[in-house]
Every structure is written in structure tokens, then in C-alpha cells.
C-alpha positions, 0 to 999 in steps of 0.5 A, spaced: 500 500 500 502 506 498 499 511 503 502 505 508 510 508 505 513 514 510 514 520 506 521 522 507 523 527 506 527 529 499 534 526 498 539 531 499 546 530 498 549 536 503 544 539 508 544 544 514 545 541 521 538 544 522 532 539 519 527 538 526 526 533 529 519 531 528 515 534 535 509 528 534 512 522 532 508 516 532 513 513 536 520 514 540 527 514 536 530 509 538 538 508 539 543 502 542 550 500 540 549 494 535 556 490 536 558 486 543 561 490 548 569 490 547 575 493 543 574 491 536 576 494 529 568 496 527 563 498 531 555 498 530 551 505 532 543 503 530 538 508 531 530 506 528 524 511 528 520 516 525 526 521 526 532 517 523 532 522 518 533 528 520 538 525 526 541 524 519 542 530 517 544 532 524 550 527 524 552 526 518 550 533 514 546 529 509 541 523 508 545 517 505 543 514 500 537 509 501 542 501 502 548 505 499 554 505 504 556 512 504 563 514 507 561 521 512 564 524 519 559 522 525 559 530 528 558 532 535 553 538 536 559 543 534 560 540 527 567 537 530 567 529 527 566 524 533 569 519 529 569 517 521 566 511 518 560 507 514 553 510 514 548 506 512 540 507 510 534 503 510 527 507 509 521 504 511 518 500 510 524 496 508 529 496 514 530 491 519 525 495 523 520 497 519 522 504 520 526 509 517 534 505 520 540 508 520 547 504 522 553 508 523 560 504 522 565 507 525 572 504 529 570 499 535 571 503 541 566 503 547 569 510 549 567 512 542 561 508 540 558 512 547 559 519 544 555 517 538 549 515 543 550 520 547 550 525 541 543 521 538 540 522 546 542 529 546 538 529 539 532 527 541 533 519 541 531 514 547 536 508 549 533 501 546 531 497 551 534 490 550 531 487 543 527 493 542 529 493 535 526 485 534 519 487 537 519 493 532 521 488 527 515 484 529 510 489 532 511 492 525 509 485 521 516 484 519 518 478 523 513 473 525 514 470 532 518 464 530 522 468 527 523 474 532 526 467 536 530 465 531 534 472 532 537 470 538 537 463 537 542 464 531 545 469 536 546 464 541 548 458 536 553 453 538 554 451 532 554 450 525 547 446 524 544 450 530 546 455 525 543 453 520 537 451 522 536 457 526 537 461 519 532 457 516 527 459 521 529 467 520 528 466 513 521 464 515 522 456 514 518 453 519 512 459 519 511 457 512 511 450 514 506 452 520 502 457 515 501 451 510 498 446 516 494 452 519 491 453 511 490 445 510 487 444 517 482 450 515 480 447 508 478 440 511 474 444 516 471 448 512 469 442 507 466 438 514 463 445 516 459 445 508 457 439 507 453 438 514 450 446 513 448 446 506 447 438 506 441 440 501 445 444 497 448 441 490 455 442 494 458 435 493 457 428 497 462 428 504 466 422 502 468 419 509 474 415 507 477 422 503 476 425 509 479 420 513 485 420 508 486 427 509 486 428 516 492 422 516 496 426 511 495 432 515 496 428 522 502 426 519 505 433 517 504 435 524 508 429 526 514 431 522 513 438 524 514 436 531 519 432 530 523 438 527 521 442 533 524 438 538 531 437 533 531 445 534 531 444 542 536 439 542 540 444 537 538 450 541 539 448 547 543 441 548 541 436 554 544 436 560 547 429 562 551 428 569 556 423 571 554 419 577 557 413 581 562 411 588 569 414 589 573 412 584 569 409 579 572 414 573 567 419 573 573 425 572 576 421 566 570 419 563 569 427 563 576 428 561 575 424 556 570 426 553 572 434 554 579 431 551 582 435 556 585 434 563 578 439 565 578 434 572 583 432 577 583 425 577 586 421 583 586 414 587 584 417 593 577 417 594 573 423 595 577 428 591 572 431 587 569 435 593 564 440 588 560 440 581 565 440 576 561 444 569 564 443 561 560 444 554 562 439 548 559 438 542 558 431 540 557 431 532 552 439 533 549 437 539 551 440 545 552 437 552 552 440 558 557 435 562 556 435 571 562 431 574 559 430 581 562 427 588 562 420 589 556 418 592 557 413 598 555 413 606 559 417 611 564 422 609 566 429 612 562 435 611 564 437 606 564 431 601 557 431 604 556 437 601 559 435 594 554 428 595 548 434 596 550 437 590 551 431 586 544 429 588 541 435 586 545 436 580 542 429 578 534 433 579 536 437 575 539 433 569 536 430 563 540 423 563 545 420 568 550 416 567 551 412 573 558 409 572 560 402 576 567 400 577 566 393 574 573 390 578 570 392 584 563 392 583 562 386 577 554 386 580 553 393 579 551 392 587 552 400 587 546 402 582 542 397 587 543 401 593 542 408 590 536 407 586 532 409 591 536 415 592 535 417 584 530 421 582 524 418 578 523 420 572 531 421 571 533 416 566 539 412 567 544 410 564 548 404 567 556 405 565 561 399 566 567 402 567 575 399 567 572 394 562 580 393 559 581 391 566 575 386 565 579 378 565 572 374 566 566 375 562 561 380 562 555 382 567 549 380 565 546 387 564 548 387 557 541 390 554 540 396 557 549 398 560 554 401 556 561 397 557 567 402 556 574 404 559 574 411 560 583 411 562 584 408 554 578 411 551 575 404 550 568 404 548 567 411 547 564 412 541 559 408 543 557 413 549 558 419 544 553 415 539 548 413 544 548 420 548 546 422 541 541 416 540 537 418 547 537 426 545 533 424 539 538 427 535 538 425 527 545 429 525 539 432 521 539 440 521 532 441 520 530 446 525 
């Protein structure tokens, strides 16, 4: 629609510092620093609103432009230069916004950044609050829900597929999907709907077995779309798995295992790990959040009571357990007996054998449903890794 297009003003290459500053603007002119805080090479100044072309005018001295990298000084109110650079401008409602948006590109220094925010406050701009500009985005029909969220989810990405897939949500994959199961599910309620009000009419029989087909059809899109929902999650978010056991059933190696890095102090004596002991890993894009515990035995002074407290409310908490049993001194697996009712319902366990290159006799029976492995030589480890994956309903897919 034309008349929904702000008139802008008309494109000017040079210009007074003077152009006003609209008094009755539908909405404030909204300022904040694009870039992460820190030293870098660039950083970002992004203003949105009704005013962004007469700040324009005031900072610049001219209205770049329209999606054209214009090289301008950024002015202080006495027409001294705060800083050199990129300005770039995007009319509405063709922005990011939806408003007129303007980015200033100039060196990444967080003293200079703040002068060009002040000098934007000072001009009649507000301070965004954090992700203002994505609800402008979506109050103003640029983005949909699914896709405000993927913003930060790309941000936050913690690798390549959850990029990706992130990306792909950005780009409106999965609100069409959404859209085109909404639309089939109102068609086939509006053929019932027909059928049963105008039964007189000549509209057509109602075939039940063609309805039928088509509610299967549409039961299975809905399937395949919660299937990706929770891939999504998985990449997002990862899943949480905690390593519980006795003292010195190998829980820090297995996690030095695999961290691939000494991130734990490992030991003979019983007891060393006294607290919770975080790392991140990737495990072929899926990212697991790894809680090495104390040992969970009777008695202990009181600060390895604190670490079993710890432990047990960390295992609350998680997603999995991997519950290590040492196999040459606890072939029976006799520790996952006692403590069973101390693991909380509803946690999954995974029973681990560890020291399995230490084993001379046969296996324990519980094959089905443990893992076999030796943490100290890496043993069985990628059946771990495979199996972790397994249980977090991870695909290797990068459907998002």
C-alpha cells in the first residue's frame, strides 16, 4: 500500500545541521550500540524511528543514500567529527525495523561508540531497551514470532547446524511450514463445516474415507513438524547429562575424556572431587552440558557431604545420568542397587561399566540396557558419544 510508505523527506546530498526533529512522532527514536561490548576494529551505532532522518542530517550533514554505504564524519553538536566511518540507510518500510534505520560504522571503541549515543540522546533519541529493535521488527509485521526467536537463537548458536537451522527459521522456514498446516487444517474444516450446513445444497457428497485420508496426511505433517521442533531444542539448547557413581569409579576421566582435556583432577584417593565440576562439548552439533559430581557413598566429612548434596541435586536437575560402576570392584553393579532409591524418578539412567580393559572374566549380565567402556584408554567411547546422541533424539539432521 502506498499511503502505508513514510514520506521522507527529499534526498539531499549536503544539508544544514538544522532539519527538526519531528515534535509528534508516532513513536520514540530509538538508539543502542549494535556490536558486543569490547575493543574491536568496527563498531555498530543503530538508531530506528520516525526521526532517523533528520538525526541524519544532524550527524552526518546529509541523508545517505537509501542501502548505499556512504563514507561521512559522525559530528558532535559543534560540527567537530566524533569519529569517521560507514553510514548506512534503510527507509521504511524496508529496514530491519520497519522504520526509517540508520547504522553508523565507525572504529570499535566503547569510549567512542558512547559519544555517538550520547550525541543521538542529546538529539532527541531514547536508549533501546534490550531487543527493542526485534519487537519493532515484529510489532511492525516484519518478523513473525518464530522468527523474532530465531534472532537470538542464531545469536546464541553453538554451532554450525544450530546455525543453520536457526537461519532457516529467520528466513521464515518453519512459519511457512506452520502457515501451510494452519491453511490445510482450515480447508478440511471448512469442507466438514459445508457439507453438514448446506447438506441440501448441490455442494458435493462428504466422502468419509477422503476425509479420513486427509486428516492422516495432515496428522502426519504435524508429526514431522514436531519432530523438527524438538531437533531445534536439542540444537538450541543441548541436554544436560551428569556423571554419577562411588569414589573412584572414573567419573573425572570419563569427563576428561570426553572434554579431551585434563578439565578434572583425577586421583586414587577417594573423595577428591569435593564440588560440581561444569564443561560444554559438542558431540557431532549437539551440545552437552557435562556435571562431574562427588562420589556418592555413606559417611564422609562435611564437606564431601556437601559435594554428595550437590551431586544429588545436580542429578534433579539433569536430563540423563550416567551412573558409572567400577566393574573390578563392583562386577554386580551392587552400587546402582543401593542408590536407586536415592535417584530421582523420572531421571533416566544410564548404567556405565567402567575399567572394562581391566575386565579378565566375562561380562555382567546387564548387557541390554549398560554401556561397557574404559574411560583411562578411551575404550568404548564412541559408543557413549553415539548413544548420548541416540537418547537426545538427535538425527545429525539440521532441520530446525
Amino acid at each position: 500500500d502506498p499511503a502505508a510508505v513514510e514520506q521522507q523527506p527529499p534526498h539531499r546530498r549536503e544539508g544544514s545541521e538544522g532539519a527538526a526533529l519531528s515534535a509528534t512522532a508516532p513513536a520514540a527514536t530509538i538508539v543502542a550500540v549494535a556490536t558486543a561490548p569490547g575493543r574491536g576494529a568496527i563498531g555498530i551505532v543503530r538508531l530506528s524511528g520516525p526521526d532517523v532522518p533528520a538525526l541524519a542530517h544532524a550527524l552526518l550533514g546529509l541523508l545517505p543514500e537509501p542501502r548505499r554505504a556512504t563514507l561521512r564524519a559522525f559530528r558532535d553538536a559543534a560540527g567537530a567529527p566524533i569519529d569517521t566511518g560507514l553510514a548506512l540507510y534503510f527507509p521504511a518500510p524496508q529496514s530491519y525495523t520497519g522504520e526509517p534505520l540508520l547504522e553508523l560504522h565507525g572504529h570499535g571503541g566503547s569510549v567512542v561508540l558512547e559519544l555517538l549515543v550520547e550525541r543521538a540522546v542529546a538529539l532527541g533519541c531514547r536508549r533501546a531497551r534490550p531487543g527493542e529493535f526485534t519487537e519493532r521488527a515484529f510489532l511492525n509485521g516484519r518478523l513473525d514470532l518464530a522468527q523474532a526467536e530465531a534472532v537470538i537463537d542464531l545469536i546464541d548458536a553453538a554451532s554450525g547446524a544450530a546455525a543453520r537451522a536457526a537461519l532457516r527459521s529467520l528466513q521464515g522456514a518453519f512459519s511457512q511450514a506452520v502457515h501451510a498446516l494452519v491453511e490445510g487444517l482450515t480447508a478440511l474444516r471448512v469442507q466438514v463445516e459445508a457439507a453438514i450446513d448446506f447438506a441440501e445444497e448441490d455442494i458435493g457428497p462428504l466422502e468419509v474415507g477422503g476425509v479420513a485420508a486427509r486428516c492422516a496426511q495432515l496428522q502426519e505433517r504435524l508429526s514431522a513438524l514436531l519432530a523438527q521442533t524438538r531437533q531445534g531444542r536439542v540444537l538450541t539448547e543441548g541436554i544436560t547429562v551428569v556423571i554419577a557413581g562411588r569414589p573412584n569409579a572414573g567419573k573425572s576421566t570419563l569427563l576428561n575424556r570426553l572434554v579431551g582435556h585434563d578439565a578434572a583432577i583425577v586421583s586414587a584417593t577417594p573423595g577428591t572431587t569435593r564440588d560440581l565440576l561444569r564443561e560444554r562439548i559438542l558431540i557431532d552439533g549437539l551440545p552437552l552440558h557435562l556435571i562431574d559430581t562427588a562420589g556418592l557413598r555413606p559417611g564422609g566429612d562435611a564437606i564431601e557431604a556437601e559435594g554428595m548434596r550437590r551431586a544429588r541435586a545436580a542429578i534433579e536437575r539433569a536430563d540423563r545420568v550416567l551412573f558409572l560402576v567400577d566393574v573390578i570392584a563392583d562386577p554386580t553393579a551392587a552400587s546402582v542397587a543401593d542408590l536407586r532409591e536415592e535417584l530421582p524418578a523420572g531421571i533416566p539412567v544410564t548404567v556405565v561399566y567402567n575399567k572394562c580393559d581391566l575386565l579378565a572374566g566375562p561380562w555382567p549380565a546387564d548387557t541390554e540396557t549398560a554401556l561397557h567402556l574404559s574411560a583411562a584408554s578411551g575404550e568404548g567411547i564412541e559408543a557413549l558419544r553415539a548413544h548420548l546422541k541416540a537418547v537426545a533424539g538427535w538425527s545429525g539432521a539440521e532441520e530446525g
